[in-house]
Residue frames as qw, qx, qy, qz and C-alpha x, y, z in Angstrom:
[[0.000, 0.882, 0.472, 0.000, 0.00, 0.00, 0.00],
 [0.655, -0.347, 0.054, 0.669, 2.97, 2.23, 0.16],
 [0.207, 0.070, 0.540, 0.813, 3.79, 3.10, -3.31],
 [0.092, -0.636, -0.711, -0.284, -0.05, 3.53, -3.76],
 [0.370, -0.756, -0.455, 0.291, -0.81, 5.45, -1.03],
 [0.366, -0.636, 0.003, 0.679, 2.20, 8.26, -0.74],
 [0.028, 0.298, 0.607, 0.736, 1.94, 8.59, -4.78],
 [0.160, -0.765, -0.491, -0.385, -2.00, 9.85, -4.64],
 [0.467, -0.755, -0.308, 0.341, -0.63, 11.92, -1.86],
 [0.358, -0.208, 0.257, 0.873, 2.15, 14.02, -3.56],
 [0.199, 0.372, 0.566, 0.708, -0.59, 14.20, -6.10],
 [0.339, -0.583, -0.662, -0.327, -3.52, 15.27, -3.56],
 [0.416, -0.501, -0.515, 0.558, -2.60, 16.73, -0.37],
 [0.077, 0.809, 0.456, 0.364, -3.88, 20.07, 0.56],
 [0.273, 0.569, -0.172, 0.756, -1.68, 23.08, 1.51],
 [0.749, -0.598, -0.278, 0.059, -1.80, 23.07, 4.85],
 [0.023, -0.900, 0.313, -0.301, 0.21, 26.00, 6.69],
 [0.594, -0.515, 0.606, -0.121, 1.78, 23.18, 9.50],
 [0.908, 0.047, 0.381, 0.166, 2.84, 21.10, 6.80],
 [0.273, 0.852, -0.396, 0.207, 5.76, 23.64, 5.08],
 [0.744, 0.269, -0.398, 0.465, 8.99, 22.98, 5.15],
 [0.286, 0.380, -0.339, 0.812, 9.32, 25.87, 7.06],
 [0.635, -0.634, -0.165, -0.410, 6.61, 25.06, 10.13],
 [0.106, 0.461, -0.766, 0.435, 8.45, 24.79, 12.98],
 [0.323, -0.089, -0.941, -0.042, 7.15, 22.46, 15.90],
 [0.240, 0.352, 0.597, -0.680, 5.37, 24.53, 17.77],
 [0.496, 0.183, -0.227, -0.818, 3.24, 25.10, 14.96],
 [0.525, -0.027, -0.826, -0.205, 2.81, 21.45, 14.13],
 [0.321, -0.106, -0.824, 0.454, 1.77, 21.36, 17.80],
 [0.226, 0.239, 0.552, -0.766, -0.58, 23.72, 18.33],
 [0.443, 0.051, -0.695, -0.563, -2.15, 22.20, 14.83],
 [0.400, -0.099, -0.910, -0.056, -2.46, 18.90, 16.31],
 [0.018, 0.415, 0.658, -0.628, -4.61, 20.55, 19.72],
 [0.411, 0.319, 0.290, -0.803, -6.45, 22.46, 17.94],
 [0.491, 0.089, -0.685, -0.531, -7.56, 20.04, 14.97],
 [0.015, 0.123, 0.946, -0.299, -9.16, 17.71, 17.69],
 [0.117, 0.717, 0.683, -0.083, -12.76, 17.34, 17.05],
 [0.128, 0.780, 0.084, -0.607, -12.21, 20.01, 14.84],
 [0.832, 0.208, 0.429, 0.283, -11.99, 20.41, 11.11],
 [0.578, 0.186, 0.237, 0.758, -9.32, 21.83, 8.74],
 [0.096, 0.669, 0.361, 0.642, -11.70, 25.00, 7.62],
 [0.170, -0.896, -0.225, -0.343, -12.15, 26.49, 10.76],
 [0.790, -0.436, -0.019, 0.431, -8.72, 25.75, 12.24],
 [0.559, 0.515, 0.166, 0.628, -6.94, 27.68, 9.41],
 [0.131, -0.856, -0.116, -0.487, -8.33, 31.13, 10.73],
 [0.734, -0.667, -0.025, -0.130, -7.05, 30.54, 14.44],
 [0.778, -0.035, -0.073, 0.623, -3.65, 28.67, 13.82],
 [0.382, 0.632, -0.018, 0.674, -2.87, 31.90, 11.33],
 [0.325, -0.904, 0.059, -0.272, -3.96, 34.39, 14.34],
 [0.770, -0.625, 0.123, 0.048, -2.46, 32.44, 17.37],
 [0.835, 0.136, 0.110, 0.521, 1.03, 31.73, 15.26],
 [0.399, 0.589, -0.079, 0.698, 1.44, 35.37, 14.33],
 [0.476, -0.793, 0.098, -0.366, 0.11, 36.52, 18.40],
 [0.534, -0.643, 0.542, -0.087, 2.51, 33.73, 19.55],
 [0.704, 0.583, -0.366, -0.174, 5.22, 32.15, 17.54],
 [0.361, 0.343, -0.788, 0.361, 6.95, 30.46, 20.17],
 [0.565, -0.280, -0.736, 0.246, 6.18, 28.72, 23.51],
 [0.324, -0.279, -0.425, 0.798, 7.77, 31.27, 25.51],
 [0.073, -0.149, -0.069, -0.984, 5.58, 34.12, 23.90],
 [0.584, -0.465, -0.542, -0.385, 2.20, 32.09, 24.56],
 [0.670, -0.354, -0.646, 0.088, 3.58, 31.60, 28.04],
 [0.132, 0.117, -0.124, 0.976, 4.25, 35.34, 28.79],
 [0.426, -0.415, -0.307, -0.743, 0.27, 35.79, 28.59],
 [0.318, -0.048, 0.694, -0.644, -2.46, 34.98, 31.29],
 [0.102, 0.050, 0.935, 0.335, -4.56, 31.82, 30.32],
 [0.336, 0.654, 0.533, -0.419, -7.40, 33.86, 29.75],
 [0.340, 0.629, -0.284, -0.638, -5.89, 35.52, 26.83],
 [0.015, 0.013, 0.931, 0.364, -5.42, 31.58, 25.15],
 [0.251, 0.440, 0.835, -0.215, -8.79, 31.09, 26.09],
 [0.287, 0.728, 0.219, -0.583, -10.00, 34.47, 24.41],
 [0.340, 0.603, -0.447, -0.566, -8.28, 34.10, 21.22],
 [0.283, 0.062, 0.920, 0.265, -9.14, 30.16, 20.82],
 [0.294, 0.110, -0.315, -0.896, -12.21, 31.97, 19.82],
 [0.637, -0.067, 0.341, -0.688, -15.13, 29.30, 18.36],
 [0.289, 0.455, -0.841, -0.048, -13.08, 26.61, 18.26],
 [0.889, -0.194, -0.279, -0.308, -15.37, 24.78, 20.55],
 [0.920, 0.014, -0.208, 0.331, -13.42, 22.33, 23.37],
 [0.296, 0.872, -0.225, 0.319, -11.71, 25.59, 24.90],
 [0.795, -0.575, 0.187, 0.047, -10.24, 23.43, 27.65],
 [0.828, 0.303, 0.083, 0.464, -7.71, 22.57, 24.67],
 [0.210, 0.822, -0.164, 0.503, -6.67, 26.52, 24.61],
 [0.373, -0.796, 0.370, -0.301, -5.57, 26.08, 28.40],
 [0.874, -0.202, 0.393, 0.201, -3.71, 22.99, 27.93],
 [0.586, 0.392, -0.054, 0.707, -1.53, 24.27, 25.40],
 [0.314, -0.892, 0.093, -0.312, -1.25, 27.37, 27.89],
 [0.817, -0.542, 0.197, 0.015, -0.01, 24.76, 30.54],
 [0.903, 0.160, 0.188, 0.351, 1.98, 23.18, 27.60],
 [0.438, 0.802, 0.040, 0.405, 3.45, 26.11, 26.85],
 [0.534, -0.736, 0.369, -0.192, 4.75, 27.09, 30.35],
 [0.882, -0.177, 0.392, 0.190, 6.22, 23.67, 30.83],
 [0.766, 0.505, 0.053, 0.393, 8.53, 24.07, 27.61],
 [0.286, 0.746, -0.316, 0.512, 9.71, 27.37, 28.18],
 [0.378, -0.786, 0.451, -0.189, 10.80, 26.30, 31.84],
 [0.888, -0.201, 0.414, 0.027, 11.72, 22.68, 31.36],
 [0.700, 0.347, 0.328, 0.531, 13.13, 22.53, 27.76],
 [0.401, -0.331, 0.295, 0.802, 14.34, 26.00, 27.18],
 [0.376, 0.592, 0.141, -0.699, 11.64, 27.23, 25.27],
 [0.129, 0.238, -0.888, -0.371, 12.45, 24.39, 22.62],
 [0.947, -0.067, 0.084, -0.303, 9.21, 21.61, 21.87],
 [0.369, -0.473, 0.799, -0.037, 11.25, 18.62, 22.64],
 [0.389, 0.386, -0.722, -0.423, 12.07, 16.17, 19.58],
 [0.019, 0.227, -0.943, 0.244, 11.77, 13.21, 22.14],
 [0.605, -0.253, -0.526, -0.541, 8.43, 11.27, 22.05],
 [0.555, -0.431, -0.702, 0.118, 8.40, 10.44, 25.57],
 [0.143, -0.237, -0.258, 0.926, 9.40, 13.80, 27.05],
 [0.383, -0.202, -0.195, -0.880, 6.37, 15.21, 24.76],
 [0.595, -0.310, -0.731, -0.128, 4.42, 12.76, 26.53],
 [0.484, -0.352, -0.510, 0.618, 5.13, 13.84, 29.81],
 [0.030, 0.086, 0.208, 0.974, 3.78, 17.30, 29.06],
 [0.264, 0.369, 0.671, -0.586, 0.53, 18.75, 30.03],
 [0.656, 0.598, 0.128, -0.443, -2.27, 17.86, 27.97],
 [0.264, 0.483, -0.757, -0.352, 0.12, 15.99, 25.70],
 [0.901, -0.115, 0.387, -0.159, -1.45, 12.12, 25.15],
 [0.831, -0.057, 0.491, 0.255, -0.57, 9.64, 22.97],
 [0.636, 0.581, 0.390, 0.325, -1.74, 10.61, 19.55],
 [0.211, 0.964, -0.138, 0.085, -0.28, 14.35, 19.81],
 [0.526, -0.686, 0.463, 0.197, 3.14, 13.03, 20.99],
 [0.703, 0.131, 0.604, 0.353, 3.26, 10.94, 17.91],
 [0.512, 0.711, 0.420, 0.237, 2.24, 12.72, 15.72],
 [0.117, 0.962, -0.241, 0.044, 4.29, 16.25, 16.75],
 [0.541, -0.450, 0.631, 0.326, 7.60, 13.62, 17.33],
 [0.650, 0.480, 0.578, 0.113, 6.24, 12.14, 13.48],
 [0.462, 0.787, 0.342, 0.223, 5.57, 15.09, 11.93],
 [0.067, 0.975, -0.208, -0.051, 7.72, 18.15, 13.01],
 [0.270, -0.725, 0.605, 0.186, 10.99, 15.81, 13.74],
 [0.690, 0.462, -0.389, -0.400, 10.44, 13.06, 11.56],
 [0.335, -0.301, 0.842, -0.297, 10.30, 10.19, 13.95],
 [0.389, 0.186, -0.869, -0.245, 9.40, 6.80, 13.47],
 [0.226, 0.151, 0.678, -0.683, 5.89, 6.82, 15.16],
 [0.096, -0.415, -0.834, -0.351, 2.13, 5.14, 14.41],
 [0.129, 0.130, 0.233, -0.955, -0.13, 7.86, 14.57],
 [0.035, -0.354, -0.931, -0.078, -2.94, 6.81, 14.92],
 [0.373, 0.164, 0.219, -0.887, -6.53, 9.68, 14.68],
 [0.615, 0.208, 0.705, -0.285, -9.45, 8.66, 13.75],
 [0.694, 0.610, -0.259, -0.281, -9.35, 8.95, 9.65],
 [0.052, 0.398, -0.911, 0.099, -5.93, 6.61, 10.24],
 [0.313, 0.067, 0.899, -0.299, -7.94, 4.27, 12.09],
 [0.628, 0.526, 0.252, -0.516, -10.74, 4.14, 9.74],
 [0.566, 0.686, -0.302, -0.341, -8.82, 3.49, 7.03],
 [0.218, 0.413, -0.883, -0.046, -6.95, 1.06, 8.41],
 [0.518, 0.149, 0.777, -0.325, -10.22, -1.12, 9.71],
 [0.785, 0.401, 0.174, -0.440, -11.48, -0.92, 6.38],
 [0.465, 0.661, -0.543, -0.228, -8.38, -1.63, 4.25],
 [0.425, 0.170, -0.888, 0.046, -7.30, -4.58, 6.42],
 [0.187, 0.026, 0.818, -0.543, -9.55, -5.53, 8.79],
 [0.313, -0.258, -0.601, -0.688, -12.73, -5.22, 6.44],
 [0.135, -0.546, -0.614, 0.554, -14.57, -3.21, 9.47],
 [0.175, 0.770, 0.375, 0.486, -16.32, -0.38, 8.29],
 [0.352, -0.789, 0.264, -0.429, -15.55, 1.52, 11.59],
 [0.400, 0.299, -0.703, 0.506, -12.74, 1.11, 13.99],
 [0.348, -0.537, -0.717, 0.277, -13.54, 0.63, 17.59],
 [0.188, -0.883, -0.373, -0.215, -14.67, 3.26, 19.78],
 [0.301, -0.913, 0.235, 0.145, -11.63, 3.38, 21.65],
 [0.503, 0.641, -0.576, -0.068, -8.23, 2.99, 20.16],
 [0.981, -0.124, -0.039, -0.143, -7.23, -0.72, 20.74],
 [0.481, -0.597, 0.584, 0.267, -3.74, -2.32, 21.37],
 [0.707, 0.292, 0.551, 0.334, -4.24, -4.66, 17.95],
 [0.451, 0.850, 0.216, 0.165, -4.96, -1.54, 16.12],
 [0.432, -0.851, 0.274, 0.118, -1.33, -0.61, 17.63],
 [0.657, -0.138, 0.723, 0.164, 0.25, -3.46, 16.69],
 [0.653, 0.491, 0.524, 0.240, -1.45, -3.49, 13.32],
 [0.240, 0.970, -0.037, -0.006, -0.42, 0.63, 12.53],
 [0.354, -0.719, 0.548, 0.239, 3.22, -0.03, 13.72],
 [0.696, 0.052, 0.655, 0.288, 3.55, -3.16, 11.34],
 [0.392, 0.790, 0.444, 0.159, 2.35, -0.95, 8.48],
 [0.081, -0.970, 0.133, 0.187, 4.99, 1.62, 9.09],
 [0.756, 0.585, -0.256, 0.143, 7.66, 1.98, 6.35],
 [0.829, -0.271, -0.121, 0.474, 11.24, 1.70, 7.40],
 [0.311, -0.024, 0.047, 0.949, 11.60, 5.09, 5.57],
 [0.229, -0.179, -0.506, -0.812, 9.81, 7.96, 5.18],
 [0.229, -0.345, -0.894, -0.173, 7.32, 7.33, 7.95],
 [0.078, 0.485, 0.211, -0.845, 6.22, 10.70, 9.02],
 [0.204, 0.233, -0.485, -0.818, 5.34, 10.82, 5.35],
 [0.284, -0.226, -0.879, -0.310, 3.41, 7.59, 5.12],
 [0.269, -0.227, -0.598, 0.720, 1.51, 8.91, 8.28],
 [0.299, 0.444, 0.109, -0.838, 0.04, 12.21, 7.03],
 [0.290, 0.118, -0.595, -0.740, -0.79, 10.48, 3.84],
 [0.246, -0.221, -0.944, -0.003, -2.86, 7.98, 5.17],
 [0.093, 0.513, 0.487, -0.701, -4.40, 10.59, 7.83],
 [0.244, 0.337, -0.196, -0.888, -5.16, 12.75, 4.22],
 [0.345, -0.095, -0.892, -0.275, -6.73, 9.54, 2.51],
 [0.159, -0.470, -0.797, 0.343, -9.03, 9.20, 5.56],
 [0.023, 0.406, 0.110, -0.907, -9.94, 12.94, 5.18],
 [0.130, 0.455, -0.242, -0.847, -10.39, 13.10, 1.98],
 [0.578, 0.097, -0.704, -0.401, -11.46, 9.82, 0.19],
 [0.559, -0.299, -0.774, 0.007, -12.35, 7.21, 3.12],
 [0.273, -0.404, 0.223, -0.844, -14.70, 9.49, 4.70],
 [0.362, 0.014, 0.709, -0.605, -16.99, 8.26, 7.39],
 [0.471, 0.424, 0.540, -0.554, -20.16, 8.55, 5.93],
 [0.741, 0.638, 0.129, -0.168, -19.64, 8.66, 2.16],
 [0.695, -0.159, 0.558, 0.424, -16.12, 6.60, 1.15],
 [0.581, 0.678, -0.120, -0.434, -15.22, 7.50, -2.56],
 [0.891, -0.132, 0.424, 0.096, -13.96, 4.09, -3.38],
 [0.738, 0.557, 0.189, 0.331, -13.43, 4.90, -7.21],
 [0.332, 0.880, -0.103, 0.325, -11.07, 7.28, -6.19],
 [0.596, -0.700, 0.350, -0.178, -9.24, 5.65, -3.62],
 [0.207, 0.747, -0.631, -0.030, -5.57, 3.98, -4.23],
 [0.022, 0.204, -0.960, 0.190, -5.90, 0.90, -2.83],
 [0.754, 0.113, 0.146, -0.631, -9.31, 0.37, -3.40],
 [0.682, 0.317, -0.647, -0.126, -7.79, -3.29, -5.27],
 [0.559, 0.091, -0.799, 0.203, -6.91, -4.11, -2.60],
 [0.545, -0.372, 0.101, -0.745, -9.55, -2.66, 0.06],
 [0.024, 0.182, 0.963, -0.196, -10.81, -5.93, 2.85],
 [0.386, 0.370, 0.368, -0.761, -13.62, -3.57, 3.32],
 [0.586, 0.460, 0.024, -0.667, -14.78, -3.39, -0.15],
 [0.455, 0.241, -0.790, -0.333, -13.52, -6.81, -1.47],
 [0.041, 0.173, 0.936, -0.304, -15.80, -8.20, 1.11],
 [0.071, -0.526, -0.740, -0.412, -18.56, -6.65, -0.20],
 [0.017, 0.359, -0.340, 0.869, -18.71, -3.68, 2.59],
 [0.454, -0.490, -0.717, 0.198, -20.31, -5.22, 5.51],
 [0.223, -0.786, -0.018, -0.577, -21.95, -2.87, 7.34],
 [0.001, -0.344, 0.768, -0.540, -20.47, -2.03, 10.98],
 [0.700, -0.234, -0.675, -0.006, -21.43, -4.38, 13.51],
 [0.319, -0.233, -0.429, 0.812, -22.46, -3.13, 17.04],
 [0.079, 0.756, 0.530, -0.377, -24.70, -0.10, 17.90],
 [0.511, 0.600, 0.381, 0.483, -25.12, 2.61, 15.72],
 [0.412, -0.102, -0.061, 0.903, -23.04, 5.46, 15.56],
 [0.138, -0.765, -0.534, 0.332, -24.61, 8.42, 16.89],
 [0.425, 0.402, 0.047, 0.810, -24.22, 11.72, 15.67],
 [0.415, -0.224, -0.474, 0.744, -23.63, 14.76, 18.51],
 [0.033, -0.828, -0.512, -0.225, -26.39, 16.58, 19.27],
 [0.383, 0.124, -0.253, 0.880, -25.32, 20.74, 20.49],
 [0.129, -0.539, -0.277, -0.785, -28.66, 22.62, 20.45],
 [0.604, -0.682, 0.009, -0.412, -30.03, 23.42, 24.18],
 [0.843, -0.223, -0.398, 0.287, -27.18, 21.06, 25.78],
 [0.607, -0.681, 0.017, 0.408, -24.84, 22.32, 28.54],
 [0.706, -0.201, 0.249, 0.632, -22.44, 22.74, 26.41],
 [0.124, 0.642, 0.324, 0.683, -23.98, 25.11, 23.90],
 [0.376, -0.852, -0.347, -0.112, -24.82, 27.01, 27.19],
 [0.643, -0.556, 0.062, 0.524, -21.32, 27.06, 28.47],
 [0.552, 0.045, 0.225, 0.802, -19.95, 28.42, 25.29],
 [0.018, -0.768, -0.341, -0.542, -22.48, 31.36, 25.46],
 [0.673, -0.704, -0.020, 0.228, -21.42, 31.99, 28.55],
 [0.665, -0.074, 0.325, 0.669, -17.54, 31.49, 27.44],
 [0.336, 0.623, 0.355, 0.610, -18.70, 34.34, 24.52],
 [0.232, -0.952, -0.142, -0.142, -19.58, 37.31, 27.07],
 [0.663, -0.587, 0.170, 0.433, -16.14, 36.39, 29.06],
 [0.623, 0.105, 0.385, 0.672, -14.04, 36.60, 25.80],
 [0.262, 0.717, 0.388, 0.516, -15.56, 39.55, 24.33],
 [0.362, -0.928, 0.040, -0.078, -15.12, 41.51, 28.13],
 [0.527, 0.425, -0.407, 0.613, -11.53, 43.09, 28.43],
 [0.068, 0.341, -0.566, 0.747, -12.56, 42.93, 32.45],
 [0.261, 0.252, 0.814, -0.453, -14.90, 41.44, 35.35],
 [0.204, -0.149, -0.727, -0.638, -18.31, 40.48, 34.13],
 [0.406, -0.172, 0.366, -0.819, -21.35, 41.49, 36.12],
 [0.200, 0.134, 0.967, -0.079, -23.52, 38.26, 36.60],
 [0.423, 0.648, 0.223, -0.592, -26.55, 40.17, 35.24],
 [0.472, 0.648, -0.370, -0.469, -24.91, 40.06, 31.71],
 [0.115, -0.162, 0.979, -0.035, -24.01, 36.09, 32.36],
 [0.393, 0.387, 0.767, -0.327, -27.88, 35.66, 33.14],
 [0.618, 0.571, 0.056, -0.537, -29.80, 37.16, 29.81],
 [0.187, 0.381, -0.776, -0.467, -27.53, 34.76, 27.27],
 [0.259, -0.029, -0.964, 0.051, -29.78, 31.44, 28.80],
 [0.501, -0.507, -0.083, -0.697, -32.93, 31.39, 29.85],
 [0.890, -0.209, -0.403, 0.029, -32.74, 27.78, 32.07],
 [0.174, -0.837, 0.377, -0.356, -31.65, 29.12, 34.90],
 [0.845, -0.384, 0.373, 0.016, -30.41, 25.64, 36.47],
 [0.884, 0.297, 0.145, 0.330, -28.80, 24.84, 33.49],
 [0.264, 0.830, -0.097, 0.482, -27.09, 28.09, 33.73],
 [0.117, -0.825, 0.502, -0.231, -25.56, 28.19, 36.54],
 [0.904, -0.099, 0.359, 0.212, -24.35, 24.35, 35.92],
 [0.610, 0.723, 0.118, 0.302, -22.73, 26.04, 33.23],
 [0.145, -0.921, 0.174, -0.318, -21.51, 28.57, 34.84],
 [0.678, -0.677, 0.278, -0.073, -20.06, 26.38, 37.74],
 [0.911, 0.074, 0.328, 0.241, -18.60, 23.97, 35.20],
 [0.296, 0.837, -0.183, 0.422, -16.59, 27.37, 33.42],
 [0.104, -0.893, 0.314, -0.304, -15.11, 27.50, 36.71],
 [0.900, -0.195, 0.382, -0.073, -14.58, 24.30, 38.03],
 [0.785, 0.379, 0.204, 0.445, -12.49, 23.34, 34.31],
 [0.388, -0.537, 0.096, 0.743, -10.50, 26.65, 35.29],
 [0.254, 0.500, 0.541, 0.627, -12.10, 28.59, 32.10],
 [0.131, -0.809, -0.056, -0.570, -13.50, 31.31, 34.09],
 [0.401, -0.257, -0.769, 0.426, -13.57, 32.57, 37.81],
 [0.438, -0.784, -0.433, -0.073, -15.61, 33.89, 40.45],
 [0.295, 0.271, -0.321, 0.858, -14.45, 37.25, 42.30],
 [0.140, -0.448, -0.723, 0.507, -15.67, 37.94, 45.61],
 [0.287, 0.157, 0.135, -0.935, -17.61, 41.10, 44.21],
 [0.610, 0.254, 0.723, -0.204, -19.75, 38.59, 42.09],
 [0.210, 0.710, -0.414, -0.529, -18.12, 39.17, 38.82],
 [0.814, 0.058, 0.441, 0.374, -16.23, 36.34, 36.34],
 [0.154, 0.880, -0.315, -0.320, -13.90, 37.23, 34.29],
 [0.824, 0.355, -0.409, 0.166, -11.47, 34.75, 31.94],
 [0.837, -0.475, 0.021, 0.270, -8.57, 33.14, 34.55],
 [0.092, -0.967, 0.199, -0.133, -5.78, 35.21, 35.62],
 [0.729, -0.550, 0.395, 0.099, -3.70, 32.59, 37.41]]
C-alpha cells in the first residue's frame, strides 16, 4: 500500500500551513490541539492568528490563560486553549523554550497524550511513530480488517497493526498520507472508493462492505445542551476586556439551572472565575 498510497498523496494533499517545510514544531503542535474534534476549515483562521500573536512557547507563556482562552475563539473544546497554555509554560521552563524532539518527554507534558506526541515527534521531527486519529484508524479497519468503523476506543491490535504498516523510511510521510486519505477519500459517511488507491486491494470493499457491527453510531447533538450554554457563557467572558457582572451572564440562557451548571462547570475546568464582588472574568492565574 505504500507506493499507492504516498503517490496519490504528492498528487492530492492540501496546503496546509503546519505542513511547510518551514513550520516549525510549535506550529505542528498547536495544529495537532487544535484540529481535535475540529476540522481543517475552521482551524486555518485561528492557527494563522495564534502563530502570528505567539510564535513560540515562551511568547504564549508570557500571557495569562485567559488571553489563550479568548483568542481560541469558536473553536469549541476551549479546555484545549488552556492545555496548550499549561503546555506552553512547561517548555519554556523545562526545555528551554524548545518543543522537545523526544516522544516520551512530549508525553510527559501537560495535555500531551498519545496521539499528539506521535504525531508532533512524526511530523515536526520526523520520527518513526504510528499515529494513529481517527481517519488513520478508519482506514486502516477498512483496508485490512474489512470493518467499516474502527472501535470506539483505540485498541492495542490496532497498535500493533499501525506499527507493522509503518515503512522503514519515510514514515512521518506515510503517516500524514494515510491521515489525508481518511480525510479526503475514506470518509466516514460517504467513502469514494473509485477514487481511492488501494481500493484493489480494500478488505472492506472486497468483502462486499459489511456494514459495521455493534450499535449505531450516533451523531452529537449541540442545540439546548450544557455545552452550547457554556460556550455562550464562554462568549460574554471573551468579548469583556474585564470582570463580568452576573446580570450580563444571566440574559444569554434562559434555564436558569442549566445556567448556573454552566456557569459552575466554566469554573470548576478553570475557564472562568468567580471574584468575591460577584463578577467572572477569563482566569488570571
Amino acid at each position: 500500500m505504500h507506493t499507492a498510497v504516498l503517490d496519490w498523496y504528492e498528487d492530492n494533499a492540501r496546503d496546509l500551513p503546519w505542513r511547510a517545510p518551514d513550520a516549525t514544531p510549535w506550529g505542528v503542535l498547536v495544529s495537532e490541539i487544535m484540529l481535535q474534534q475540529t476540522p481543517v476549515v475552521r482551524v486555518l483562521p485561528v492557527w494563522h492568528e495564534w502563530m502570528e500573536r505567539w510564535p513560540t512557547p515562551k511568547a504564549l507563556a508570557a500571557e495569562q490563560p485567559g488571553e489563550a482562552v479568548r483568542h481560541w475563539g469558536r473553536l469549541g473544546y476551549p479546555r484545549r486553549a488552556l492545555r496548550l497554555h499549561a503546555c506552553a509554560r512547561a517548555i519554556t521552563e523545562e526545555h528551554g523554550g524548545e518543543v522537545p524532539s523526544d516522544h516520551a518527554t512530549l508525553l510527559a507534558l501537560p495535555g500531551i497524550g498519545e496521539y499528539t506526541a506521535a504525531a508532533v515527534a512524526s511530523f515536526a521531527f520526523g520520527g518513526r511513530h504510528a499515529v494513529l486519529d481517527t481517519n488513520v484508524r478508519r482506514v486502516f479497519a477498512r483496508a485490512v480488517r474489512a470493518e467499516e468503523y474502527p472501535p470506539t476506543a483505540t485498541s492495542a491490535a490496532e497498535r500493533r497493526l499501525a506499527e507493522s504498516l509503518l515503512p522503514e523510511l519515510g514514515a512521518a510521510r506515510w503517516g500524514v498520507a494515510v491521515m489525508e486519505l481518511g480525510a479526503l477519500v475514506c470518509s466516514a459517511r460517504s467513502p469514494r472508493c473509485a477514487d481511492c488507491p488501494i481500493t484493489h486491494v480494500c478488505a472492506w470493499r472486497l468483502a462486499g462492505k459489511p456494514p459495521h457491527e455493534g450499535p449505531a453510531r450516533k451523531g452529537q447533538t449541540y442545540a439546548g445542551t450544557d455545552r452550547q450554554c457554556r460556550g455562550r457563557l464562554l462568549a460574554v467572558l471573551r468579548e469583556a476586556h474585564g470582570p463580568v457582572p452576573k446580570a450580563a451572564l444571566d440574559v444569554v440562557w434562559d434555564d436558569a439551572v442549566q445556567r448556573e451548571r454552566a456557569l459552575d462547570g466554566l469554573v470548576a475546568d478553570g475557564l472562568a472565575e468567580a471574584l468575591d464582588d460577584g463578577t467572572y472574568r477569563l482566569p488570571h492565574a
